[in-house]
N, C-alpha and C positions, 0 to 999 in steps of 0.2 A: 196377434201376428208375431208379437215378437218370442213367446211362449213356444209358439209353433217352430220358428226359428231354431230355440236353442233345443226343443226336442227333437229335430232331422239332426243337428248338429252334435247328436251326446249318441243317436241309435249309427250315424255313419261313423263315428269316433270308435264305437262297439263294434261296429261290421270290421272294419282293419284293422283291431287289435284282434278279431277272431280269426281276418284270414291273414295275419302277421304269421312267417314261417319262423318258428321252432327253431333257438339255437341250436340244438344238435338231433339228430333223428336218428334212432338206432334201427338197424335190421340185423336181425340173428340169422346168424349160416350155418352154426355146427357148435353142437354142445356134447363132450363125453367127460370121464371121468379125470380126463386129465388138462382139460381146454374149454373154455367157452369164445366163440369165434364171431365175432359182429362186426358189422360196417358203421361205422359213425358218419353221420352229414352232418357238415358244421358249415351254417348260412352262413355270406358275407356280412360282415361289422356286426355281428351279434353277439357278443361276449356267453359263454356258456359256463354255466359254472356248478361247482362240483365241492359243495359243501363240507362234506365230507372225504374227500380224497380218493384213493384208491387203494383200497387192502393188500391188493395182489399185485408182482411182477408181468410186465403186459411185454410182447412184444406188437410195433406199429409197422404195418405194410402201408405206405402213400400209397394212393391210388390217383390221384389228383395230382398236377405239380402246384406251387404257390407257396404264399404265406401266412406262418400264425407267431400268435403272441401265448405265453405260459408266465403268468402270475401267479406267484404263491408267497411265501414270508423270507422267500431269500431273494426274491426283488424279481423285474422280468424279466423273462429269454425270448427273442425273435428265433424264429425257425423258418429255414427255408429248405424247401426240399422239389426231388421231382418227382412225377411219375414210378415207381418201382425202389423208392428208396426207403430203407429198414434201418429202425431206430430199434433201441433198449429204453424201456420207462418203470425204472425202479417203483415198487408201491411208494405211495405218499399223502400228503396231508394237505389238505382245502386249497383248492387251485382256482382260476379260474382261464381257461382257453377261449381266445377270438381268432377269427378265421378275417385277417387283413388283407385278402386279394379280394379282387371285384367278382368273385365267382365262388360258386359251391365246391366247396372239396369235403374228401370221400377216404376215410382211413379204415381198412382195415386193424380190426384189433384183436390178437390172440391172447386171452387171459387166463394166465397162467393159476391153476388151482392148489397148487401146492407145491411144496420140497420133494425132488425125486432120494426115495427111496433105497431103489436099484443099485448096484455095482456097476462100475464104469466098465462097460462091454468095448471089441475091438473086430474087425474083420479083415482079413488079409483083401475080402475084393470091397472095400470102404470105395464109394465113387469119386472122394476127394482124392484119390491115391493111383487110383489101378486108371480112373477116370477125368486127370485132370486138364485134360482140355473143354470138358464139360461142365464140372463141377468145381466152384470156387465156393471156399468159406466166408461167407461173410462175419457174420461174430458166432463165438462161442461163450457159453457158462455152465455154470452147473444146473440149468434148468435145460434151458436150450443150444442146437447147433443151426445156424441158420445156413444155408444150402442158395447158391443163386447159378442157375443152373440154364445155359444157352448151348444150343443147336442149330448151325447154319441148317438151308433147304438144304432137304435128302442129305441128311450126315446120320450117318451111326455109331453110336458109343460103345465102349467097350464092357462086356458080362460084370453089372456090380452089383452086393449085397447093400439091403436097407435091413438095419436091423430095429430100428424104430418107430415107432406110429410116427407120423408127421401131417403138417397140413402145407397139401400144396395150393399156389395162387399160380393163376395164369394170368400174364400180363400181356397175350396177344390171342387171335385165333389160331388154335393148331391142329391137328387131327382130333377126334375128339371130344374137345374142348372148345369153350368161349373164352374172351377175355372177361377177367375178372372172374371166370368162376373160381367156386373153393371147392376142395373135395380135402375127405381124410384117406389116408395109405396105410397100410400096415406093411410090418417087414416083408418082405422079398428079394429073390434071387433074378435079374432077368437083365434083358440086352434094349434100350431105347434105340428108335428110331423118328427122325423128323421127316414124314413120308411126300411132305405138303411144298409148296414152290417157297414158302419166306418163311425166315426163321422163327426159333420156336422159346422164348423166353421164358423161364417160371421163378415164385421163388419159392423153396422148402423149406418149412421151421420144425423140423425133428425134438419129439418132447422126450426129456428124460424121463 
């Protein structure tokens, strides 16, 4: 009986370490020559860890608002963020990340493959420029320009050039689009419009 016992008690022990969720759960959205594009899910109080670090320059789109923890050898950082907010995460060395809200949060992450190349190019209809009721910078470097990019219902912006691949995030429903979708863009010339009754939020990470 009591055999019996501790055998229910070692195979229900095995059942919920099998259905235990997974510190971080990647989904991939979009891979070319210059980006690899995933969503991370990082379950509440699961410390997730990253042995090896990260070789490449990431930029992070929140998707989630909340809190996390970032442990590595120069001690810890709490992180608080909301919904739609974009960081810089320099490559680096054995970390490990916990997700401290009581809920799942959801970071987009664009991974940067390399040092651009290219000559620093310029456009007289730049949307930051010709466009700036639209267009605000968020940060720049020499990999990336990040782009946060809002339209009241029915506005229309003014004729601007993109003269870089980028990847946009939709952080609402808008013509279109879902929220959350990803898509990639290539340059072009042309006129937006938000055709829809509520506004229309995105945000652009243009890759050098």
């Amino acid at each position: 009986m009591i055999r019996h016992a501790w055998l229910t008690l070692l195979i229900t022990a095995g059942l919920q370490v099998q259905n235990a969720p997974a510190p971080a759960a990647i989904v991939n959205k979009l891979d070319s020559p210059q980006a690899r594009v995933y969503v991370a899910t990082l379950q509440p109080r699961t410390p997730s860890r990253s042995p090896n670090g990260h070789s490449t320059n990431r930029v992070l789109v929140y998707l989630d608002a909340g809190t996390m923890t970032r442990q590595d050898t120069e001690g810890t950082q709490t992180i608080a963020f909301r919904r739609g907010d974009v960081r810089w995460r320099p490559a680096s060395a054995a970390y490990v990340a916990e997700n401290t809200s009581d809920h799942p949060i959801r970071i987009l992450e664009i991974d940067l493959k390399g040092l651009s190349a290219a000559p620093a190019v310029t456009s007289k209809l730049d949307p930051t420029v010709v466009d700036q009721r639209h267009y605000k910078i968020e940060f720049e470097n020499d990999q990336v320009r990040v782009l946060r990019v809002h339209y009241e219902a029915h506005d229309e912006g003014a004729r601007h050039e993109h003269l870089l691949n980028r990847v946009v995030v939709y952080l609402n429903d808008q013509p279109g689009a879902k929220a959350d979708d990803v898509r990639m863009s290539g340059p072009a010339v042309h006129t937006e419009q938000n055709a829809s009754d509520q506004p229309a939020d995105r945000i652009a990470i243009e890759l050098k």
